[in-house]
MIPALO-148603 format. One record per atom (N, C-alpha, C, O, CB): atom name; residue in three letters; x, y, z. Coordinates in steps of 0.05 Angstrom, whole numbers, plus 32768, in hexadecimal, padded with zeros to 4 digits. Glycine has a CB too. Layout:
<zases>
+------+------+------+------+------+
! name ! resn !    x !    y !    z !
+------+------+------+------+------+
!   CA !  ALA !    X !    Y !    Z !
...
+------+------+------+------+------+
</zases>
This chain:
<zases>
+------+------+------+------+------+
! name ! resn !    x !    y !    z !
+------+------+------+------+------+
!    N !  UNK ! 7A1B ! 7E2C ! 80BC !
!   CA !  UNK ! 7A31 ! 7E1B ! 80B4 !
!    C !  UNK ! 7A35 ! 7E1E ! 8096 !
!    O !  UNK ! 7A20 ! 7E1B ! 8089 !
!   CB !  UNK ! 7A2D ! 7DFE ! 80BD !
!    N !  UNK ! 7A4E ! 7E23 ! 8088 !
!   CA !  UNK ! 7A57 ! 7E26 ! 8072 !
!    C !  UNK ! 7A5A ! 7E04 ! 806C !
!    O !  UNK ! 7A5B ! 7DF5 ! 8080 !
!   CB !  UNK ! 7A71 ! 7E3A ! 8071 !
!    N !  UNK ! 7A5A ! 7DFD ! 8059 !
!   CA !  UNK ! 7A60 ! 7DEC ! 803E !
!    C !  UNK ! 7A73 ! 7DEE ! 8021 !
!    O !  UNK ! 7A77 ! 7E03 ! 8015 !
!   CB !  UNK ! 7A48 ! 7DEC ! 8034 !
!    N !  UNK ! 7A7D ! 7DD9 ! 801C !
!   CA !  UNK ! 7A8E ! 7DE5 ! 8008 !
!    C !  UNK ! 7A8C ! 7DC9 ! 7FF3 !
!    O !  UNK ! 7A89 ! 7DB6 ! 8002 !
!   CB !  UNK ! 7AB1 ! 7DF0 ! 8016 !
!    N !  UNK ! 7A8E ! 7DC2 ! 7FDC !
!   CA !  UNK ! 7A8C ! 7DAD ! 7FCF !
!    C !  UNK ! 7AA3 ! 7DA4 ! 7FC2 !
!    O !  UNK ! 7AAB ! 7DB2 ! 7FAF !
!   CB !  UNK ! 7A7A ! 7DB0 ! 7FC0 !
!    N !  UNK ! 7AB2 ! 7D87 ! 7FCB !
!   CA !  UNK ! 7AC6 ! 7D8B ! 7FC1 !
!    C !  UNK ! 7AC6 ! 7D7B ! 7F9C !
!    O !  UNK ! 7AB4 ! 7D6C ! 7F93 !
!   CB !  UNK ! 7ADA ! 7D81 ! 7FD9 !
!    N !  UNK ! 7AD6 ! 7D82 ! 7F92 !
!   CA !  UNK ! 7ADF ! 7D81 ! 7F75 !
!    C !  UNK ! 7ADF ! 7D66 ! 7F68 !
!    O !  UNK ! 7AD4 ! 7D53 ! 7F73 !
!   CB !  UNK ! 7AF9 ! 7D8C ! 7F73 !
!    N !  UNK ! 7AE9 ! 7D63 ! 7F54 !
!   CA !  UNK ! 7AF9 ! 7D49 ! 7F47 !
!    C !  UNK ! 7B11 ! 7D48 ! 7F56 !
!    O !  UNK ! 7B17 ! 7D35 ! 7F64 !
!   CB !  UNK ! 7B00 ! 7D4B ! 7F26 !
!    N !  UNK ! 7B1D ! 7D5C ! 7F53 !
!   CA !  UNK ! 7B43 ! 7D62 ! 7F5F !
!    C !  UNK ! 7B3D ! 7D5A ! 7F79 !
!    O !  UNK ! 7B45 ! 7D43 ! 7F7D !
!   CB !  UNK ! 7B54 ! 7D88 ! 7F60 !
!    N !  UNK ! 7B36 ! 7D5F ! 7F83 !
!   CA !  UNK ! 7B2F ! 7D5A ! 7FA5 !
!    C !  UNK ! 7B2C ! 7D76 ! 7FAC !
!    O !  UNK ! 7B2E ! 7D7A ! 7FC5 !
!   CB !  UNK ! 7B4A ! 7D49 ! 7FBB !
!    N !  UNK ! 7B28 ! 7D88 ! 7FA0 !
!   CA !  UNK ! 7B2A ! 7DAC ! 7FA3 !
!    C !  UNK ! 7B11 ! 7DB6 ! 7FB3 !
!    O !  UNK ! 7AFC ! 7DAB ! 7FAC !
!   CB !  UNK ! 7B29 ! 7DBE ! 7F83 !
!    N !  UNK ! 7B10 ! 7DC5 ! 7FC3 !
!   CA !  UNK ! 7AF8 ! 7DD5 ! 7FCD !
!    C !  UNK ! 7AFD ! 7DF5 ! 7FD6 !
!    O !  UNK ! 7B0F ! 7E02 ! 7FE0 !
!   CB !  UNK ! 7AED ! 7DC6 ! 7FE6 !
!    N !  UNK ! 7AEB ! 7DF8 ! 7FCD !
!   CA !  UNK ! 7AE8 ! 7E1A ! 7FCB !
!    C !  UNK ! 7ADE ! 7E2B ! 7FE8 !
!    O !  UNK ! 7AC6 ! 7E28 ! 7FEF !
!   CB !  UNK ! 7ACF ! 7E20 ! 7FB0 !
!    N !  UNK ! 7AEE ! 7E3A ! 7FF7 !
!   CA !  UNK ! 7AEA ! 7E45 ! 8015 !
!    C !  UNK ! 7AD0 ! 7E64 ! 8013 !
!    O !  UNK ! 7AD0 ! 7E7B ! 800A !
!   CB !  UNK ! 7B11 ! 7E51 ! 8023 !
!    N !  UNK ! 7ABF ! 7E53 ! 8022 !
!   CA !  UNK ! 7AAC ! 7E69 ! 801A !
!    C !  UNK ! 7AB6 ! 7E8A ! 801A !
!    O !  UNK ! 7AC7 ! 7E93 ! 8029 !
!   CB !  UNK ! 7A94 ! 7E67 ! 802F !
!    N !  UNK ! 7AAC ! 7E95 ! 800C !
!   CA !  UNK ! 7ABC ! 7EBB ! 8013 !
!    C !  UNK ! 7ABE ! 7EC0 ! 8032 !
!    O !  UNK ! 7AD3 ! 7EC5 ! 803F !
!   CB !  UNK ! 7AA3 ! 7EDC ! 8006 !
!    N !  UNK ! 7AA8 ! 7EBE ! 803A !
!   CA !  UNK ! 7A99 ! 7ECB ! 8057 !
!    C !  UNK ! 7AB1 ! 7EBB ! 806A !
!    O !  UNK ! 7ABB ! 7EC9 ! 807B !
!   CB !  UNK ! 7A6F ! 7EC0 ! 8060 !
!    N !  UNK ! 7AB8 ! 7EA4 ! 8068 !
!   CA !  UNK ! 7ACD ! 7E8F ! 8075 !
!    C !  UNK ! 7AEB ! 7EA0 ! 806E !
!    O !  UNK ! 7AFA ! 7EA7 ! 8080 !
!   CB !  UNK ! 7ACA ! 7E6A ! 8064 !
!    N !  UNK ! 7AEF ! 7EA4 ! 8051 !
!   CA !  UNK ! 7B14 ! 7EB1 ! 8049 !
!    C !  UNK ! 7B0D ! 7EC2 ! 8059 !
!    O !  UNK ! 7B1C ! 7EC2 ! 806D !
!   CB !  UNK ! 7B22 ! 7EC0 ! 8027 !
!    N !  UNK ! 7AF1 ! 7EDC ! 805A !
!   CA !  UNK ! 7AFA ! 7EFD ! 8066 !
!    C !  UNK ! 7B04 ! 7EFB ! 8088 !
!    O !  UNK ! 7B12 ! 7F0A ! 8096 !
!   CB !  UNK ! 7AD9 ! 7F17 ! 8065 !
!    N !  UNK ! 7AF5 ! 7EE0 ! 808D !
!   CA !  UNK ! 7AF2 ! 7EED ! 80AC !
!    C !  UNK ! 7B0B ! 7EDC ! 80BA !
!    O !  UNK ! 7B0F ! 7EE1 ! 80D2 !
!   CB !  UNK ! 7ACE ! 7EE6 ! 80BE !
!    N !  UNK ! 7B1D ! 7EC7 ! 80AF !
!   CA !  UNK ! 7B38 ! 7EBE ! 80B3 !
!    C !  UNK ! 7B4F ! 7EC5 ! 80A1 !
!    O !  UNK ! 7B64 ! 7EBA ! 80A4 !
!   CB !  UNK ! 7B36 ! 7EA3 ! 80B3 !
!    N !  UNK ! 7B4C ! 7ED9 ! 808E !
!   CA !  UNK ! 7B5A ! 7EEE ! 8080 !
!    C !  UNK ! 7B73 ! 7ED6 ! 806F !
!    O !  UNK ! 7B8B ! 7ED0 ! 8070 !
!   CB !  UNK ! 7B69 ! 7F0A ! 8099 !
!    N !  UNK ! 7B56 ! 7ECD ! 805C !
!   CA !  UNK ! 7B68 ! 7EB6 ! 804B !
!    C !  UNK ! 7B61 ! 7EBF ! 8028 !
!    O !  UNK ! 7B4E ! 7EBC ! 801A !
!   CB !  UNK ! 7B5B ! 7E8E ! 8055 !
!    N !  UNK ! 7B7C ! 7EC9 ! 8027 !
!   CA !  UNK ! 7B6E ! 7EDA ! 800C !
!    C !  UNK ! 7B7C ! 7EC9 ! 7FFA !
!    O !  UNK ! 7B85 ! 7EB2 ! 8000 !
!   CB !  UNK ! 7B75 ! 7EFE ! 8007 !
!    N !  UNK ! 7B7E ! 7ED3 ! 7FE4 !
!   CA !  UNK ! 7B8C ! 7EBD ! 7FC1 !
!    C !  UNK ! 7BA6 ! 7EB7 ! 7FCB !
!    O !  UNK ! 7BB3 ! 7EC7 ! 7FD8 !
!   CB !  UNK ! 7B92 ! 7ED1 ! 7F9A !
!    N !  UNK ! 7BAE ! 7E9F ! 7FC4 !
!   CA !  UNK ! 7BCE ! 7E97 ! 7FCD !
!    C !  UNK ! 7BD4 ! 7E95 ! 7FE5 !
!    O !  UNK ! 7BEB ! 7E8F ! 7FE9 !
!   CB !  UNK ! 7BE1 ! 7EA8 ! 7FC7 !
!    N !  UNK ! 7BC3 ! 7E99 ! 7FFA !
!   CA !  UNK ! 7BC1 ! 7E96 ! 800E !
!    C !  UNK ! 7BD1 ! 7E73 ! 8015 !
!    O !  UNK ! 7BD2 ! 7E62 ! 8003 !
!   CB !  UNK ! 7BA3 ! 7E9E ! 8011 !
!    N !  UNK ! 7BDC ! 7E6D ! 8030 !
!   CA !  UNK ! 7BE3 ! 7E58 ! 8036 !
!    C !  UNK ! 7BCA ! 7E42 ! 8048 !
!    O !  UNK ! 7BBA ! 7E50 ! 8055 !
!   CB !  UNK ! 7BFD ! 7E61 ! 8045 !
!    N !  UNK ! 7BC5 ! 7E2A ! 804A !
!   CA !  UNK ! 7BB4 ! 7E24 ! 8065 !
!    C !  UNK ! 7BC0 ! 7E11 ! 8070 !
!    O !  UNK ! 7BD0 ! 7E06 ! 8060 !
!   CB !  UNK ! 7B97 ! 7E1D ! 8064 !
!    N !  UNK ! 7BBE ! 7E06 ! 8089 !
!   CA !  UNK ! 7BC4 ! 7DF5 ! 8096 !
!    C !  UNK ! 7BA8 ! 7DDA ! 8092 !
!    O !  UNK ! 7B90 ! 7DDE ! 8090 !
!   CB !  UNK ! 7BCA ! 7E05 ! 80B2 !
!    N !  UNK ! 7BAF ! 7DCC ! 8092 !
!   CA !  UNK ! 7B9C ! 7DAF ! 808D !
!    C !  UNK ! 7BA4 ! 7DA0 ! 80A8 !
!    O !  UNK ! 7BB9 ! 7D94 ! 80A8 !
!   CB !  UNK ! 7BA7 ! 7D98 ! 806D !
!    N !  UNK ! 7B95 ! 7D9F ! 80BD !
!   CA !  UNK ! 7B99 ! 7D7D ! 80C5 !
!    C !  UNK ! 7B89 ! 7D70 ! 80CF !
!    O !  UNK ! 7B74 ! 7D7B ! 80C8 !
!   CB !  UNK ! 7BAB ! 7D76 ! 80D7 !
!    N !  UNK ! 7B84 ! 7D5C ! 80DC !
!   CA !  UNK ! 7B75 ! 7D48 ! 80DF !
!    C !  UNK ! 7B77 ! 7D40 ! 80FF !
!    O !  UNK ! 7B88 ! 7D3A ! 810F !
!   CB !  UNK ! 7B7D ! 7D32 ! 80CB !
!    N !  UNK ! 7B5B ! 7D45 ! 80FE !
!   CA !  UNK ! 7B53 ! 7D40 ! 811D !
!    C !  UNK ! 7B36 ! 7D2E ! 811E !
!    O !  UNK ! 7B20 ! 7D31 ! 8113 !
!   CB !  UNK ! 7B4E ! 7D60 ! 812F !
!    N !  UNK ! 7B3F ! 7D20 ! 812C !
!   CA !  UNK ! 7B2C ! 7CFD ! 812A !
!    C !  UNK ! 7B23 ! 7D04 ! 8116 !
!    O !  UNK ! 7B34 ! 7D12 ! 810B !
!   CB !  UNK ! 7B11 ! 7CEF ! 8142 !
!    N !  UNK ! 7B09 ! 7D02 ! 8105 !
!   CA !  UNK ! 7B06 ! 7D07 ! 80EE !
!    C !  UNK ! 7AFA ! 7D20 ! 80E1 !
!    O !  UNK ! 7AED ! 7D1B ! 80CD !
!   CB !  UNK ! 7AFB ! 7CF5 ! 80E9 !
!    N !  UNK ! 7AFC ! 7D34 ! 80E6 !
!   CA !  UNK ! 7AFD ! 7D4C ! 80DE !
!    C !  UNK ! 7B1B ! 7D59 ! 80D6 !
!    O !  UNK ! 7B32 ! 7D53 ! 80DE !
!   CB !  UNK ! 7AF0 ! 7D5A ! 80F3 !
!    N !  UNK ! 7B12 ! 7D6A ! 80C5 !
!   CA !  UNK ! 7B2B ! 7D7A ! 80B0 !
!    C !  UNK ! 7B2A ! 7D9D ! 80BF !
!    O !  UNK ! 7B19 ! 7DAE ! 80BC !
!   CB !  UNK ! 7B1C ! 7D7C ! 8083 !
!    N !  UNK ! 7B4B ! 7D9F ! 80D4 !
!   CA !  UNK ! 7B46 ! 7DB8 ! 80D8 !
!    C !  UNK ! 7B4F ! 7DC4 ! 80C5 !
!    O !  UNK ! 7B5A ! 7DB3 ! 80B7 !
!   CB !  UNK ! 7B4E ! 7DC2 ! 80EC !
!    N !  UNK ! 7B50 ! 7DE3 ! 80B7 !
!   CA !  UNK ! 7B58 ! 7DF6 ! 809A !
!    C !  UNK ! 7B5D ! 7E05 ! 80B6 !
!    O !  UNK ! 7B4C ! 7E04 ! 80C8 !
!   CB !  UNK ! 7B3E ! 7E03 ! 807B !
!    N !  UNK ! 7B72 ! 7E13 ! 80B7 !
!   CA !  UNK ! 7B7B ! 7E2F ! 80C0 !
!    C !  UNK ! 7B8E ! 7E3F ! 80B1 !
!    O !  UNK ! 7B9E ! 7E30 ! 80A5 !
!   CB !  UNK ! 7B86 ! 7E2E ! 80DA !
!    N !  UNK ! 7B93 ! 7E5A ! 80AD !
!   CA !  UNK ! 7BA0 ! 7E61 ! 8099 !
!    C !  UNK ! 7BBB ! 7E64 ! 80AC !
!    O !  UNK ! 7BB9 ! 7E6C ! 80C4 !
!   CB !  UNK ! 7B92 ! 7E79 ! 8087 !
!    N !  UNK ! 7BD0 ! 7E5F ! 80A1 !
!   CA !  UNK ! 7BEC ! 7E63 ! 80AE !
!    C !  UNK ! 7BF4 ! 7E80 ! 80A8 !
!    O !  UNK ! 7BEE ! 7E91 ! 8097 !
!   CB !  UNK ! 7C04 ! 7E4D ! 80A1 !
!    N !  UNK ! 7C02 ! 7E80 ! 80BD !
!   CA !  UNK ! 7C14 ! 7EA1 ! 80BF !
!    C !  UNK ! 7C29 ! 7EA1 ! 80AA !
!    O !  UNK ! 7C36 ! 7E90 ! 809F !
!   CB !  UNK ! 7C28 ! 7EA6 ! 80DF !
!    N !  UNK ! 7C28 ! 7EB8 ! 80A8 !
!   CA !  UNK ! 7C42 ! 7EC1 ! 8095 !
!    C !  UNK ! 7C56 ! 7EC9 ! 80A1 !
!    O !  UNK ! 7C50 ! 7ED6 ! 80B5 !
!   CB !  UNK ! 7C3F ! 7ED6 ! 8084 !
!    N !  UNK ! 7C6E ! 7EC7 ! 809C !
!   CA !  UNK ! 7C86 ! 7EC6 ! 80A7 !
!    C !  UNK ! 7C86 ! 7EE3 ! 80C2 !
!    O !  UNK ! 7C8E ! 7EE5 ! 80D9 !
!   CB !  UNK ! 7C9E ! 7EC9 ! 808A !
!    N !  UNK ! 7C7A ! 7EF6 ! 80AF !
!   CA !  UNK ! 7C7E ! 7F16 ! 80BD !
!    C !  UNK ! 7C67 ! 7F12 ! 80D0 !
!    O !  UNK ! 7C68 ! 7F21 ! 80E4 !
!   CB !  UNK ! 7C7A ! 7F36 ! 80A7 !
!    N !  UNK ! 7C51 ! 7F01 ! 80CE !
!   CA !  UNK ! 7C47 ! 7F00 ! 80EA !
!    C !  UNK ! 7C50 ! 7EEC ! 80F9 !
!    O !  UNK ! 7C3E ! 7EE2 ! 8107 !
!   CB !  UNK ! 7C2D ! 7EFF ! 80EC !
!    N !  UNK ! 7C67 ! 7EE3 ! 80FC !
!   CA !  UNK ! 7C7A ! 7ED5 ! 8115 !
!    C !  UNK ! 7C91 ! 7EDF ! 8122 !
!    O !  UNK ! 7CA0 ! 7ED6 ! 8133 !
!   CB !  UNK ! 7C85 ! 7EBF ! 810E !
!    N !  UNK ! 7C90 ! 7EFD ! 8112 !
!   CA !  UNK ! 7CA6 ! 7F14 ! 8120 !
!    C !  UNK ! 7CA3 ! 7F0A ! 813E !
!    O !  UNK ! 7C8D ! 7F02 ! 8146 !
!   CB !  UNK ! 7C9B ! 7F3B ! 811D !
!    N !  UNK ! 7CBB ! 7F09 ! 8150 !
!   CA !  UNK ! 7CB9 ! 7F0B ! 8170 !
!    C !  UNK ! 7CA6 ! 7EF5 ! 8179 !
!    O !  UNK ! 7C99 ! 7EFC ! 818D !
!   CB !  UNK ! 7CAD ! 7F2A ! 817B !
!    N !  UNK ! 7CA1 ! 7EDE ! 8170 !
!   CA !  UNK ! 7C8C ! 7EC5 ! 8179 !
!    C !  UNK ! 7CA0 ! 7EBB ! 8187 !
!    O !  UNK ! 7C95 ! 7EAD ! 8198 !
!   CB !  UNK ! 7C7D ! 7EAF ! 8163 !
!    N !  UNK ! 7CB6 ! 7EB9 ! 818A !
!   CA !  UNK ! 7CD8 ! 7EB1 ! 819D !
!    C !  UNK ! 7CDB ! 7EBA ! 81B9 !
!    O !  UNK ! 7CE1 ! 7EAD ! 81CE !
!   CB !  UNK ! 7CF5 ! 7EC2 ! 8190 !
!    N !  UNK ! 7CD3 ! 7EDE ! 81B2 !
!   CA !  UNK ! 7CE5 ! 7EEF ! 81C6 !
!    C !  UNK ! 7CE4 ! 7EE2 ! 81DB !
!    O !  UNK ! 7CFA ! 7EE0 ! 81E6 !
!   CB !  UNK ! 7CDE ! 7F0A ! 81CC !
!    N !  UNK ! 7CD1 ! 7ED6 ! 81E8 !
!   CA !  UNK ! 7CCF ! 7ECC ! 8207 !
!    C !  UNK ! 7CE0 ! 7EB7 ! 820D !
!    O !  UNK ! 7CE9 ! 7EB6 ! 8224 !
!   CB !  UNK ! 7CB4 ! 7EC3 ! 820F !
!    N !  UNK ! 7CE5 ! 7EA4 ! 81FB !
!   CA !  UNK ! 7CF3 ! 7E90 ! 81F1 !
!    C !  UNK ! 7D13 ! 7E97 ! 81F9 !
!    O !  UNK ! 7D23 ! 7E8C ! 8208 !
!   CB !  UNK ! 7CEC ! 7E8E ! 81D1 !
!    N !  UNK ! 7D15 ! 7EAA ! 81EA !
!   CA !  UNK ! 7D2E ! 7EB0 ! 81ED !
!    C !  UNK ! 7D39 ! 7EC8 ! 81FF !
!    O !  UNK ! 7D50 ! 7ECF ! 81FC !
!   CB !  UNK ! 7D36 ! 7EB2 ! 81D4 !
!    N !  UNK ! 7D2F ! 7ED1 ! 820B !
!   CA !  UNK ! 7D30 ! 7EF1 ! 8224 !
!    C !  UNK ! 7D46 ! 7EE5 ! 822C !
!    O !  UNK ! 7D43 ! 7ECC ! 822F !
!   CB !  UNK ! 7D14 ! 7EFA ! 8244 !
!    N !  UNK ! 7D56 ! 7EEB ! 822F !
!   CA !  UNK ! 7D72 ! 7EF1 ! 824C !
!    C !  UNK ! 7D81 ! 7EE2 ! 823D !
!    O !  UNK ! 7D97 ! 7EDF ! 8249 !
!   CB !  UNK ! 7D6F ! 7EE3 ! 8273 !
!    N !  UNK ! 7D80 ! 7ED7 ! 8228 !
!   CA !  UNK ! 7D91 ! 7EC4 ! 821C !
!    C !  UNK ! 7DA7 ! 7ED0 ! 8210 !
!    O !  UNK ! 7D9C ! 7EE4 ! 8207 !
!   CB !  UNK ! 7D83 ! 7EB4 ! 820A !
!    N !  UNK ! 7DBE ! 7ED2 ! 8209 !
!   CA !  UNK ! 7DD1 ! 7EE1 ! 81F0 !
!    C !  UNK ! 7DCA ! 7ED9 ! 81D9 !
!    O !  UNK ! 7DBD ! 7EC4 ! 81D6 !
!   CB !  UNK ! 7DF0 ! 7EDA ! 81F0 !
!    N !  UNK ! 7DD4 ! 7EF0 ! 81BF !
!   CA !  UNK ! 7DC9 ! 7EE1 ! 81A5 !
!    C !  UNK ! 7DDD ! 7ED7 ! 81A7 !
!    O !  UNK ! 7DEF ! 7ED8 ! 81B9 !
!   CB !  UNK ! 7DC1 ! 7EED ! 8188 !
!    N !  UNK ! 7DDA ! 7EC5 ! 8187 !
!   CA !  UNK ! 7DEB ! 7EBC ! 8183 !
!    C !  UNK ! 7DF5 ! 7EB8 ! 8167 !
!    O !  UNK ! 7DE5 ! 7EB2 ! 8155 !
!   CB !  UNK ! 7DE9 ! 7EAC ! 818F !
!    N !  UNK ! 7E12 ! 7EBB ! 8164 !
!   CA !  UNK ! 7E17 ! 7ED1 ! 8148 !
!    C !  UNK ! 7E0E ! 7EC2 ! 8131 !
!    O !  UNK ! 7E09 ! 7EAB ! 8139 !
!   CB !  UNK ! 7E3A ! 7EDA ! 8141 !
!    N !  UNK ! 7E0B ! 7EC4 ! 811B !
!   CA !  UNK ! 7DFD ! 7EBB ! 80FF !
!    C !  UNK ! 7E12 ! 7EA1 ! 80F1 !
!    O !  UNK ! 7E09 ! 7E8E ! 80E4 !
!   CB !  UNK ! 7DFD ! 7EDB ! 80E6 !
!    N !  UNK ! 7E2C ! 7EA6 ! 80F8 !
!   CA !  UNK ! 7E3B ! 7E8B ! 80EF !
!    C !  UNK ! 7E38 ! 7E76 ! 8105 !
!    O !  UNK ! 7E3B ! 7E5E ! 8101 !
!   CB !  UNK ! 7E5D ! 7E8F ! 80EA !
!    N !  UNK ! 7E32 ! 7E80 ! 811A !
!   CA !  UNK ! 7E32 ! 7E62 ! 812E !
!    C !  UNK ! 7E18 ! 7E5D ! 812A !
!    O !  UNK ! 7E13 ! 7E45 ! 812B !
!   CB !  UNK ! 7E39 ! 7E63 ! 8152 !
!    N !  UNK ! 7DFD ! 7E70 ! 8123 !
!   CA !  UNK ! 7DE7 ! 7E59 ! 812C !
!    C !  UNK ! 7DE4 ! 7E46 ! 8109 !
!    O !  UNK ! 7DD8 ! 7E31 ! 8105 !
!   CB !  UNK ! 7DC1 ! 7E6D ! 813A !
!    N !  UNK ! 7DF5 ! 7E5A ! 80F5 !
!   CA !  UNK ! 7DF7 ! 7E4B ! 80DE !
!    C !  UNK ! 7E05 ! 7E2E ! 80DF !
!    O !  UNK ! 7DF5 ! 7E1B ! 80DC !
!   CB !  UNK ! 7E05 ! 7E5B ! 80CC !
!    N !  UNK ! 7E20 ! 7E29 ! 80E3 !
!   CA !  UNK ! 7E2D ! 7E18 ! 80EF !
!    C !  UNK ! 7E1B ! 7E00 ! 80FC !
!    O !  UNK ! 7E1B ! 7DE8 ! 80F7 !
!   CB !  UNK ! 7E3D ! 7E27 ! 8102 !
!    N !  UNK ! 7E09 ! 7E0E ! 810E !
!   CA !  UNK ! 7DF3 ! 7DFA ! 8121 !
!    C !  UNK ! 7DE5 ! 7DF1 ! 8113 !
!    O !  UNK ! 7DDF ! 7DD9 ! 8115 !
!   CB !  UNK ! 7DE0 ! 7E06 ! 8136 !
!    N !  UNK ! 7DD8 ! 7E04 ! 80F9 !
!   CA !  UNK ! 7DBE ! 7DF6 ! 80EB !
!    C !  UNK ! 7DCF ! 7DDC ! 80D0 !
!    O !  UNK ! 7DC1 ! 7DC9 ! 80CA !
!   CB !  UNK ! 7DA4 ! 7E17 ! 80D7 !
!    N !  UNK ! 7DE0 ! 7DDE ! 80C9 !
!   CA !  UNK ! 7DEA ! 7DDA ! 80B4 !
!    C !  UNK ! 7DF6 ! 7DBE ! 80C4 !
!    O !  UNK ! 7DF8 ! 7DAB ! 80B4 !
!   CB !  UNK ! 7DFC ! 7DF3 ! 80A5 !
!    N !  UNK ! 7DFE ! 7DB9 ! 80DF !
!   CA !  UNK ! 7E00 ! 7DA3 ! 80E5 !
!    C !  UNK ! 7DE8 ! 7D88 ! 80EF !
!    O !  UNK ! 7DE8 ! 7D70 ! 80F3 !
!   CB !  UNK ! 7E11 ! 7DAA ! 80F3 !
!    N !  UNK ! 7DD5 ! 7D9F ! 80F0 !
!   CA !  UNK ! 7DBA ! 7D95 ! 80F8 !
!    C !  UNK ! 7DA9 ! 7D88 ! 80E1 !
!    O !  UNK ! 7D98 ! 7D77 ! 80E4 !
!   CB !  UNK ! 7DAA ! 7DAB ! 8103 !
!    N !  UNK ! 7DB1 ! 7D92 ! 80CC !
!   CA !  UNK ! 7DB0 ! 7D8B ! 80AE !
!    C !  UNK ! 7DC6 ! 7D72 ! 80B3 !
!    O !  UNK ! 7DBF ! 7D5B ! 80B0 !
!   CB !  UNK ! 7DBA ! 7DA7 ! 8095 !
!    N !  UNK ! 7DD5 ! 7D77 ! 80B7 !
!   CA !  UNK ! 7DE4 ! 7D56 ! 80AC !
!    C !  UNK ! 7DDA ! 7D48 ! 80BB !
!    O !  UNK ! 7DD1 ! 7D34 ! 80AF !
!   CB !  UNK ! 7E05 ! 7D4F ! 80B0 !
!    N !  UNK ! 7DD6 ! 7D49 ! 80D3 !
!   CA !  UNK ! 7DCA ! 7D2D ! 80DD !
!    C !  UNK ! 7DB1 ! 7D23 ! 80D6 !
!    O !  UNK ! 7DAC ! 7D0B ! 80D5 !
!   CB !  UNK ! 7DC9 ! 7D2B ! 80F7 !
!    N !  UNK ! 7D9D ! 7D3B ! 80D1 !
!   CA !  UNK ! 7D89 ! 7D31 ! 80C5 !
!    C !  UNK ! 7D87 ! 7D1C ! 80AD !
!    O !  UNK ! 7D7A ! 7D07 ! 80AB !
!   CB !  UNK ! 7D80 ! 7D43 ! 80C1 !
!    N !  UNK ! 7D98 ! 7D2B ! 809A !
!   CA !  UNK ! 7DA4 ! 7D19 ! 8085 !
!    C !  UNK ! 7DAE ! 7CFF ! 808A !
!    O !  UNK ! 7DA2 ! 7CEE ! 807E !
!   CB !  UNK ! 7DB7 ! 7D25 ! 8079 !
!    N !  UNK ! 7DC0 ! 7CF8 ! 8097 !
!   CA !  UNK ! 7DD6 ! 7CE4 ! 8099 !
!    C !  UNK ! 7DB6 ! 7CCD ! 80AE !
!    O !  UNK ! 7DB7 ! 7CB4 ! 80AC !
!   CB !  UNK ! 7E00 ! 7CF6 ! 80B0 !
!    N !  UNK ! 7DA5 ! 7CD5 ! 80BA !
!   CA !  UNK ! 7D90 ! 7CC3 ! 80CD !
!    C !  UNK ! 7D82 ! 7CB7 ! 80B0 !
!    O !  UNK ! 7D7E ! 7C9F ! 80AF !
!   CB !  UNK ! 7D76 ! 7CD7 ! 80E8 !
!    N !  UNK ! 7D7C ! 7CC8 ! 809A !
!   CA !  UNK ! 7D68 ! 7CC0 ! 808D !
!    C !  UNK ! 7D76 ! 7CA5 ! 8085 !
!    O !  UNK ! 7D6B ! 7C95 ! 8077 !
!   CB !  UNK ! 7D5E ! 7CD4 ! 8076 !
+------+------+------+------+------+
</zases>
């Protein structure tokens, strides 16, 4: 079991042997959350590894063209807005 000590900042440092083998290098992103009282760290994907995470999602479906699903998001935005 690794150890890590945390800081003044609240900062802690991810052992090497822990970054190589979940491929969490400098600038890297992590996920934090909280489960009963333990802290999970997983490192999040980068955009290009969520290429095709949909396709199944969407198989047999038609696209659908770039001003309508714009139109869609941009009204989805207003209501979000207008609830707050």
């Amino acid at each position: 079991m690794a150890s890590a000590k945390v800081s003044e900042k609240g900062q802690i440092t991810l052992p090497a042997a822990i970054r190589r083998k979940l491929g969490i290098a400098a600038n890297s992103r992590v996920e934090l959350t909280l489960r009963d009282d333990e802290i999970v760290i997983r490192p999040m994907k980068r955009i290009g590894e969520l290429y095709g995470a949909l396709s199944a999602c969407v198989a047999g479906r038609a696209p659908i063209p770039w001003d309508e699903e714009r139109r869609r998001m941009e009204e989805a935005v207003a209501r979000e807005v207008v609830d707050e």
